[in-house]
N, C-alpha and C positions, 0 to 999 in steps of 0.2 A: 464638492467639485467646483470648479469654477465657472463663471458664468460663459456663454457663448454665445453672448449676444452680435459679433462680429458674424461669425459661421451661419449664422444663423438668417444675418440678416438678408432681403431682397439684393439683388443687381440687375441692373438693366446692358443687357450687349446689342445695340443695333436694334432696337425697340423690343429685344424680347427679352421681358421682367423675370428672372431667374429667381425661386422663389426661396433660395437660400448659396451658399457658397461653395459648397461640397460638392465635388464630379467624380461621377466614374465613368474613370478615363477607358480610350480603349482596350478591348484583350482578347486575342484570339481562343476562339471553343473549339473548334474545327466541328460544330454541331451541323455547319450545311448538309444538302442533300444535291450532289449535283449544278450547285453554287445557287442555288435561292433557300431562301429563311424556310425551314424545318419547324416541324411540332416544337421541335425539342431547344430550338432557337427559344420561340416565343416561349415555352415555359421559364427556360434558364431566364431570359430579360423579363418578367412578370417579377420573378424571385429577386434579380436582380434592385429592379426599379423600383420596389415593394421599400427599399434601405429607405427612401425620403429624399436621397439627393436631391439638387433639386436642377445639376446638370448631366444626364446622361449620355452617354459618346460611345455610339455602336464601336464594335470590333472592323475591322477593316471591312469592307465593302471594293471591290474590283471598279474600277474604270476604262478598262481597256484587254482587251482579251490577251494582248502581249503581256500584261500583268497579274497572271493569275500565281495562286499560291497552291492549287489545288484543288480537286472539286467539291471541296468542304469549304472553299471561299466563296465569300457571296457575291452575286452580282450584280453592278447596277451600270452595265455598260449596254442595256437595253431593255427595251418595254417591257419585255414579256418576264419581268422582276417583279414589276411592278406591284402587283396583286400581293406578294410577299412583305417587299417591301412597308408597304401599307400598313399593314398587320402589326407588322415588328414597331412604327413609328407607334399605330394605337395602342399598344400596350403600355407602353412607356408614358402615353398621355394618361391611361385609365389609372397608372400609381401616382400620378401630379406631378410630374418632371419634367422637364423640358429636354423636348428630343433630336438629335446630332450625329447626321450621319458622317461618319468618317473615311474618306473618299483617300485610295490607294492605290498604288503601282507599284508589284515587287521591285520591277527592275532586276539587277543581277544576283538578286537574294533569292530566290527562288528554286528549290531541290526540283521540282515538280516540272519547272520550263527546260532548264539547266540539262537533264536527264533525256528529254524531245529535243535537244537541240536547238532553243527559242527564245530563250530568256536574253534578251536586250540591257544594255546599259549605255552611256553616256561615251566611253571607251571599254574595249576589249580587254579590259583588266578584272581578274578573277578577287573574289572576296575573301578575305583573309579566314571566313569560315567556309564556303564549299571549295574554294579554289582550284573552279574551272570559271575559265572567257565567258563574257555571253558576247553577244553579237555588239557591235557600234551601231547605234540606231543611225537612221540617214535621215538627214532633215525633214524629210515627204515626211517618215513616221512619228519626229519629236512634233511636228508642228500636226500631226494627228491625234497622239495623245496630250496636247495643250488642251485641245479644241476638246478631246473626251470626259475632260475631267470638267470642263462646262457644261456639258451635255450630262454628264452624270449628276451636276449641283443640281439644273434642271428638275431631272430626276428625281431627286431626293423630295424637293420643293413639291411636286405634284403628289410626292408619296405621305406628303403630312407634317414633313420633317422640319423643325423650327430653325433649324440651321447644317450649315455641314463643315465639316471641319476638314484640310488638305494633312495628309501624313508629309512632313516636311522633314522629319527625325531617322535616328536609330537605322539611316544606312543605307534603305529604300530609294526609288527612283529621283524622288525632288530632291532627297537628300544628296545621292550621288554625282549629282549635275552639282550642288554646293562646293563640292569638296575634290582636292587636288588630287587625292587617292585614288578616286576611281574615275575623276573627268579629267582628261587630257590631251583634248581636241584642242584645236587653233580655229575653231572657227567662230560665229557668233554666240554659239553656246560656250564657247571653253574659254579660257584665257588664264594668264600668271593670278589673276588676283581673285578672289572671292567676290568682288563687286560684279567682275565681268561673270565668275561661272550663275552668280544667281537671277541671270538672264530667265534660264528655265523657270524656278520659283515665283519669279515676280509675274511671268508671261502665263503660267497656271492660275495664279492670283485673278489676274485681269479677267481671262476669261472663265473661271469662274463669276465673278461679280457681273461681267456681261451678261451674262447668262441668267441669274437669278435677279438681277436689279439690285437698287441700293439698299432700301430695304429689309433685307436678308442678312440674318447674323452669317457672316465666314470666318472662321477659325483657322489658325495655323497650328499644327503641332514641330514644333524643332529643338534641335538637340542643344543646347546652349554651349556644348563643348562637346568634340568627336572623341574625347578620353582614349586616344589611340596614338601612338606616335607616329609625330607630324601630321596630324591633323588638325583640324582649326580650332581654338577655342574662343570663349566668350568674345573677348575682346577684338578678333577679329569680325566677330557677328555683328557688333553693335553698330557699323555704320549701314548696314543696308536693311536693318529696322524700319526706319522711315522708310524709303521705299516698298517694304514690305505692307505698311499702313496706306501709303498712298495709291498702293494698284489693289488694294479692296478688301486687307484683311480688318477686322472688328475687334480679333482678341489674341493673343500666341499665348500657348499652351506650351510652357518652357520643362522641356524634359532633359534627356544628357545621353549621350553615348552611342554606339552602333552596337552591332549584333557580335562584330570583332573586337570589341572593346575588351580589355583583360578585366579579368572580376566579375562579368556579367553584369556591368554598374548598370545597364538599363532595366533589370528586373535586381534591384542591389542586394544582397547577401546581409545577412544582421551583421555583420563588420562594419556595415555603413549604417552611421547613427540614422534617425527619423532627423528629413529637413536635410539630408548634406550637403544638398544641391544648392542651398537657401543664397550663399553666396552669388552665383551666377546670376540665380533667377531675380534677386534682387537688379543688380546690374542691368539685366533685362528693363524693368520695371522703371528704372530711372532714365531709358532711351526714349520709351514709349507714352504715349497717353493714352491708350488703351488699354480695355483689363488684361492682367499676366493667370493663367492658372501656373500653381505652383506644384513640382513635379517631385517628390525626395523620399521615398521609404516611409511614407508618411500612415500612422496607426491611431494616434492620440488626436481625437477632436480638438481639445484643452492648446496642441500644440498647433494646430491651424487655426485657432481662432487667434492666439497672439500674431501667427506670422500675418495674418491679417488685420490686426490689430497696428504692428509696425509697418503697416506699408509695407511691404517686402512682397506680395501677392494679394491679387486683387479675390482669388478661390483658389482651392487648396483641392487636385487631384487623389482617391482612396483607391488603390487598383485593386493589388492580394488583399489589402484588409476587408473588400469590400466583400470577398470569395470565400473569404475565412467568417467573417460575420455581416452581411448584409442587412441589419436591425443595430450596425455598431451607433448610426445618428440618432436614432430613437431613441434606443438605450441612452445615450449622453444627455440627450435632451431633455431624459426622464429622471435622469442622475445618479441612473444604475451604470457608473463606470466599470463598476467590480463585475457586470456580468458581461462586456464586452468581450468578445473572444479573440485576442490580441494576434495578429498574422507572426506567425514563427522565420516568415522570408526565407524556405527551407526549399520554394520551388519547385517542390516531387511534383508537383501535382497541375501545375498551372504554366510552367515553362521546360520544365527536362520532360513530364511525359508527351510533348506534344511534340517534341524536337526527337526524341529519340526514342521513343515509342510507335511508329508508323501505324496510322488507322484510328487513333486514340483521341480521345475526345478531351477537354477539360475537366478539371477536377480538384478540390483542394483536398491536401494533407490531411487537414484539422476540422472541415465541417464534410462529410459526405454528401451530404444534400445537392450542394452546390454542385451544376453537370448532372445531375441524378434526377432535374426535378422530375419528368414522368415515371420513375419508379418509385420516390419517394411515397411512402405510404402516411396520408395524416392523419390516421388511425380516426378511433379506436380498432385494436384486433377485435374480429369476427367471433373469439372464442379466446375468454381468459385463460395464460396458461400459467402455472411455477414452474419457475425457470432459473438457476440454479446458474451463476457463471464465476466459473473459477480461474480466477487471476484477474489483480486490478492493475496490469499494465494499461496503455493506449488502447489496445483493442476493447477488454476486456468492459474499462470502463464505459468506450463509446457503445459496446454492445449493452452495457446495465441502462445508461441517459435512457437508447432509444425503445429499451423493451418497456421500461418505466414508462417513458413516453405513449407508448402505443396500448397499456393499460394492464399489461403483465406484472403479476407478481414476480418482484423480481429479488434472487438472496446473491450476494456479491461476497464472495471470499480471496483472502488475501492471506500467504505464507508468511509473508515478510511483516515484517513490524509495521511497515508505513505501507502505503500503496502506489504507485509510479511503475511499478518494474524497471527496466532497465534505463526508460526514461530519466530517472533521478540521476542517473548514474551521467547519461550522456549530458545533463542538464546543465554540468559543474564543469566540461572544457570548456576554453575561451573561445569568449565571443555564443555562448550557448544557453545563456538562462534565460533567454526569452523561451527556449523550451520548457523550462521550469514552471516559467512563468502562466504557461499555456497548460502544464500539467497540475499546478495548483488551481487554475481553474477550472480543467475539470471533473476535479476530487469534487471539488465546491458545489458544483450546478448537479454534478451527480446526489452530493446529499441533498441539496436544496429539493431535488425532484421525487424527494423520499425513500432512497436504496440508502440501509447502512452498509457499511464495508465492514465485514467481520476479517481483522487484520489477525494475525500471529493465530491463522487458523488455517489447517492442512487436511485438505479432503482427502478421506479415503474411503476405499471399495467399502467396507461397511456401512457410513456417513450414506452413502448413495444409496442402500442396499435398505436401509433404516426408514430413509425419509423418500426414495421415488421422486422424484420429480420429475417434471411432465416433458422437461427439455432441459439440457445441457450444453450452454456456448461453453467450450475449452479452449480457456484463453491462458494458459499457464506459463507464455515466452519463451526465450530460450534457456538455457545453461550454459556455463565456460564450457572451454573444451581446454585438455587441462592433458596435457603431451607427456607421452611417458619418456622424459631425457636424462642422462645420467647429472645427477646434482640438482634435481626440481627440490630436493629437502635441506638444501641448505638455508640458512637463517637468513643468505643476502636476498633470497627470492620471492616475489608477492609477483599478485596479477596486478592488472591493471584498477581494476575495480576497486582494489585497497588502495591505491593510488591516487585516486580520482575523490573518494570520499574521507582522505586525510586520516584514513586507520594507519596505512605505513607514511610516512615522510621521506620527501623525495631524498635521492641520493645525490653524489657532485655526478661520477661518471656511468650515468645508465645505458644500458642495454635495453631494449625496450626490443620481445621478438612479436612480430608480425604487423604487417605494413597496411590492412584493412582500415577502416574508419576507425575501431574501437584502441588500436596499436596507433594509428597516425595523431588522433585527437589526443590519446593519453601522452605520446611525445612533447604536442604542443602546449601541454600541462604543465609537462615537467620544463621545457623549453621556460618557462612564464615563473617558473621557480627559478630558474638561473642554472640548470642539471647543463652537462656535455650530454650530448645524445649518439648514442648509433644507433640506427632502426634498422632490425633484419627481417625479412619477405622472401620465401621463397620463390615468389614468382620474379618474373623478369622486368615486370613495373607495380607500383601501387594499384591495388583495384579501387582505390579513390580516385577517380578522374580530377582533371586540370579543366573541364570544359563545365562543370557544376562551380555555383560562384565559391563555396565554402570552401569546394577541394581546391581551386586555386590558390585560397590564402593559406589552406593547410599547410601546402605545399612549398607557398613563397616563405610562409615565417619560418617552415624548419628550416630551409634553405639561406635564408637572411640568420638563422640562430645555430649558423656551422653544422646541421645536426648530420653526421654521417650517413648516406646509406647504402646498405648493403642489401642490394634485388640479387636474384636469382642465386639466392644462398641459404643455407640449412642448419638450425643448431645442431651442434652432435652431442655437446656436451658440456656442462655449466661447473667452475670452479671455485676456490674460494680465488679472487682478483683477476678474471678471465673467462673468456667462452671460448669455446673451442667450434669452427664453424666449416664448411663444404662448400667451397662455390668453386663452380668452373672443373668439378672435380679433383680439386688440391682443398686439404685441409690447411686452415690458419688459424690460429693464435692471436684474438683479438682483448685486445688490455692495454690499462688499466678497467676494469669494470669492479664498479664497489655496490652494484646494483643490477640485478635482473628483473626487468619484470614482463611476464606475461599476458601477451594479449592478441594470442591466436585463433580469436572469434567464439561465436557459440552452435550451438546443436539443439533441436526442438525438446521441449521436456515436453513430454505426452502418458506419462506413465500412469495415467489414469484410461487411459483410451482403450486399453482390454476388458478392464472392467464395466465402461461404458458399454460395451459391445457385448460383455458375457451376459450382462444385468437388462439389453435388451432397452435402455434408456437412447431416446431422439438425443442425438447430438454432433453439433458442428465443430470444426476444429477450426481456432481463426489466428490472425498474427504469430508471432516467432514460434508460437507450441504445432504450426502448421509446417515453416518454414521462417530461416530468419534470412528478414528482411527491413523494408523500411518503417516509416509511421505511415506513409499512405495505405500500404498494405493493410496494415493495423487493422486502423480505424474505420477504412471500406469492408473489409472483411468482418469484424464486428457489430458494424452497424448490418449490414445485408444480413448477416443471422439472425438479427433482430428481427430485421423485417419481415422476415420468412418463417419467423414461429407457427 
């Protein structure tokens, strides 16, 4: 691996020596209690802080009661935080990091104010993701949240905290006062140009550094481009740079987009390479003479220590990667790259469940730990058990890691030839083998940790009946689900799965039935072959949503690649050069088709679970053999069986 002695090395921001290059940036947990730091706060930032960065940047923190996000947001718009406060900065001292509170105002982002009738902005214009008004603040109250967010730097400052950093990005209050979209006052806050709207920004600036003195690292986080239309980008940013150095920031933290941004490019989808942003942020860096952290899908140490090697960023922010492997520095440092557990940027767990999940806490995909630390068990088990887990999908295998882990004999069986389950399968759509990549690693860490995987082996009621074992995680995934239509045995028709793994080759004009993830992804398979597409769905829309960044693109490329589609429509019938179909209650005759393939989901395979149950054997039923669903599901439900042996 290559060396990283860039990443690696000290920075000094505003006298405070940063003992390497690497930050984790902020990310909301929703772990509050009633908006002050929680057990569950301080375990999650221990586990956190434990990676070695060596800049860590709380999750939003409240400045002002008109900006709250909910009462799982924290607060530091008064004393009686404090004590919390505290706590959260000393943990992050007691890993060696250098600690940065990051100081926030939803402004008209807010479900929570929005819903009360209270949520403020800049002007009465709704956000292209809740779209409802919040109120036009009146000067009495902009020139009382200036002054709060001083009063909050304060705050931080008494609380231990080595700096604090202003949320100036991604759509929020500072931001909104930037940008033409949602500020369009005439008065000293608003005006035609950017220079004038960042009255707001630069007057928060101020008083913050009033506030804390010179002395005191302040940070800006801002969006280097609103990736929205007509919105600003880089280039309109760079002249009020300097001003933003001049009224008392230390370092900008150059991130990219709003929350209405299409793609989701502020949490970016693996469509967007690692580094995409590099462009802007460089830009950035050539306005300022202060340090830039550098903001892009960023996984690979190897690939931030060059960008800081070219001058292009002064530190290089790890967000999801840090979620997905929090030991990812050490590991590099140690020059186990192979064992770094690479972020999939697949989002279940760290941005859609916290948006659309209501009550739900943070959590990533691919490490359960993380979100989990007071239930996490760090073993050893109380009572060795054998434990017997069948099926090495996602679950199955995170369920063999952690039973190994916690001192369980553990025996891992597999049907299939290889072990992935259905993972392999989804690994091969585009834009999707960083899942591969994530599943090769960990077959890998699973044997490394002493479980063999007994492959092209099929349990059965006797096998169980023979050997007893003391517990059974049944992780066995799903099945096709495989439609009784007239013409499924003609020679033109394969599922998806043959598709995907290059046993059938693609056709010119395919039909492809069912509009779900495993029918939309196999389209854009075939799409990437050069195939005519019709996708047929009986429902009335895809149940891949457009508001997940992947389904977006899913979406836009069948759409950019002509690919027809037919919602709320029913095969009836499969020909040789035709399907025959029901929508609207008229049948049609849709053709040329030289290709059917199906891909109308799957159904839990459980069919060992009577015999678990006749035979009187402990066991849990986890991922798709429970319910098909996602990989978070998986892999939390695999791991928790583990831990409840």
């Amino acid at each position: 691996m290559k060396t990283l002695n860039h990443l690696l090395s000290p920075i000094t921001i505003n006298g405070m020596t940063v003992p390497n290059r690497a930050v984790m940036p902020p990310m909301g947990t929703n772990l509050g209690i009633d908006n002050h730091v929680s057990e569950a706060n301080l375990a999650y930032m221990k586990h956190m802080a434990g990676s070695g960065a060596g800049l860590i940047i709380t999750e939003i923190t409240c400045v002002h009661p008109s900006g709250l996000s909910g009462p799982s947001h924290i607060g530091i718009y008064d004393d009686k935080f404090l004590p919390g406060l505290t706590k959260w900065a000393g943990v992050i001292h007691d890993q060696g990091g250098k600690a940065i509170a990051q100081l926030h105002h939803t402004g008209r982002e807010s479900a929570y104010m929005l819903q009360k009738g209270e949520a403020v902005g800049p002007s009465a214009i709704p956000s292209k993701v809740f779209r409802v008004p919040p109120k036009e603040m009146s000067l009495d109250l902009i020139h009382e949240v200036i002054a709060a967010f001083g009063q909050a730097a304060l705050r931080a400052k008494k609380a231990g905290f080595d700096g604090v950093e202003i949320h100036g990005a991604h759509g929020y209050l500072v931001a909104q006062f930037l940008s033409a979209l949602s500020n369009q006052r005439q008065d000293e806050y608003g005006g035609n140009t950017l220079q004038q709207r960042a009255r707001f920004m630069i007057e928060v600036l101020a008083s913050v550094r009033k506030n804390v003195g010179n002395d005191y690292p302040v940070l800006i986080r801002i969006s280097t481009d609103e990736y929205i239309q007509d919105g600003y980008q880089v280039e309109d940013l760079l002249p009020i740079l300097p001003e933003l150095v001049k009224a008392g920031a230390d370092c900008i933290h150059a991130s990219i987009g709003t929350h209405g941004s299409p793609g989701g490019i502020t949490s970016a989808a693996a469509e967007y390479e690692s580094g995409f942003n590099l462009p802007s942020i460089a830009k950035i860096k050539k306005a300022v003479n202060i340090p830039v952290i550098g903001v892009g899908r960023f996984t690979d140490p190897s690939l931030a220590d060059e960008v800081i090697a070219n001058g292009q960023a002064d530190l290089v922010a790890f967000g999801r990667q840090q979620l997905a492997d929090p030991d990812y520095l050490k590991k590099a440092a140690q020059g186990r790259r192979e064992d770094i557990r690479e972020c999939i940027a697949c989002n279940q767990g760290c941005i859609e469940r916290l948006m659309l999940e209501p009550g739900t806490s943070i959590r990533c995909a691919i490490n359960p730990r993380s979100g989990q630390e007071l239930s996490y068990p760090q073993g050893p088990a109380s009572k060795k058990k054998t434990v017997w887990i069948i099926g090495a999908g996602p679950a199955g295998l995170t369920a063999a890691y952690e039973a190994k882990r916690l001192g369980h004999s553990v025996r891992l069986f597999e049907k299939a030839e290889k072990p992935g389950g259905n993972l392999y399968y989804a690994s091969l759509a585009p834009n999707k083998q960083v899942y591969g990549n994530w599943m090769n690693w960990l077959i890998t860490q699973v044997a490394k940790c002493g479980v063999e995987i007994k492959t092209n082996t099929c349990v059965t009621p006797d096998m169980l009946k023979q050997n007893t074992p003391d517990a059974v995680i049944l992780a066995t995934g799903g099945e096709k689900i495989v439609p009784k239509i007239p013409g499924m045995d003609l020679p033109h028709v394969c599922d998806a799965w043959q598709i995907l793994d290059g046993t059938v080759a693609s056709g010119k004009n395919v039909a492809v039935i069912g509009g779900g993830l495993i029918g939309m992804e196999t389209a854009d398979f075939l799409r990437d072959k050069g195939a005519s597409i019709t996708l047929v769905e009986m429902l009335p829309r895809s149940p891949v949503g457009r508001m997940a960044a992947h389904g977006y693109f899913l979406h836009q490329r069948l759409r950019d690649g002509q690919c027809r589609f037919c919602f709320d429509t029913r095969l009836e019938a499969i020909e040789n050069g035709a399907i025959h179909v029901i929508s609207q209650e008229k049948t049609e005759t849709l053709s040329p088709v030289d290709q059917v393939v199906i891909a109308v989901g799957m159904k839990p395979r459980d069919e060992l679970k009577k015999a678990l149950v006749d035979q009187v054997i402990p066991h849990v039923i986890v991922g798709d053999a429970r319910q098909v669903r996602r990989i978070i599901e998986a892999t939390e439900e695999g791991a928790r069986a583990a831990w409840e042996l």
